[in-house]
N, C-alpha and C positions, 0 to 999 in steps of 0.2 A: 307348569310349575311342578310339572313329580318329578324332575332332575334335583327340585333341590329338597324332595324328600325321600332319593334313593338309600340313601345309605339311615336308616333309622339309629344309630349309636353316636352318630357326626354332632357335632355341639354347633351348627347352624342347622341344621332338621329341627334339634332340639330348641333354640333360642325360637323360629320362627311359629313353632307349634305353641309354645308358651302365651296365654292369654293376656301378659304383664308387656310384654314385645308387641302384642297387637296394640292392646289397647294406647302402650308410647308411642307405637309409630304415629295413632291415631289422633294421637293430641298433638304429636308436632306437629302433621298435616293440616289440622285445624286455625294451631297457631301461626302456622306460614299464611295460610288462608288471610284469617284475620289481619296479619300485620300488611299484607297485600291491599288488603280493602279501606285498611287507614289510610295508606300513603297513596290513595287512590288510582292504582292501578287496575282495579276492576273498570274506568271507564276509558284507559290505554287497551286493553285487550277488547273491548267490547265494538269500539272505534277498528281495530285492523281485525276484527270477526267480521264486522259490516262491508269493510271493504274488499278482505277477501272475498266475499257471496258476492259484492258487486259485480268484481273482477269476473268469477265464473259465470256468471249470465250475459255479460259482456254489455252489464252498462255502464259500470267503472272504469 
């Protein structure tokens, strides 16, 4: 990640260093989270997690 804090004067150095940009990114990620886990996709991914592992040990 220090390619994208070469140039310190660049207004993405700037935006990403800012604690108002982390903390937003960090609530969208939360809220995509969430909205994931209502529409119950945490038990679609958990299902093709399992199955991958299966797969790799070769009893899938």
């Amino acid at each position: 990640m220090r390619f994208l804090f070469s140039n310190p004067g660049s207004e993405m150095g700037n935006f990403l260093r800012s604690s108002r940009a982390g903390l937003l990114i960090a609530a969208a990620g939360l809220a995509m989270m969430g909205a994931g886990i209502c529409r119950g996709e945490m038990a679609v991914v958990m299902e093709k997690a399992i199955n991958i592992c299966l797969e790799c040990i070769g009893i899938g």
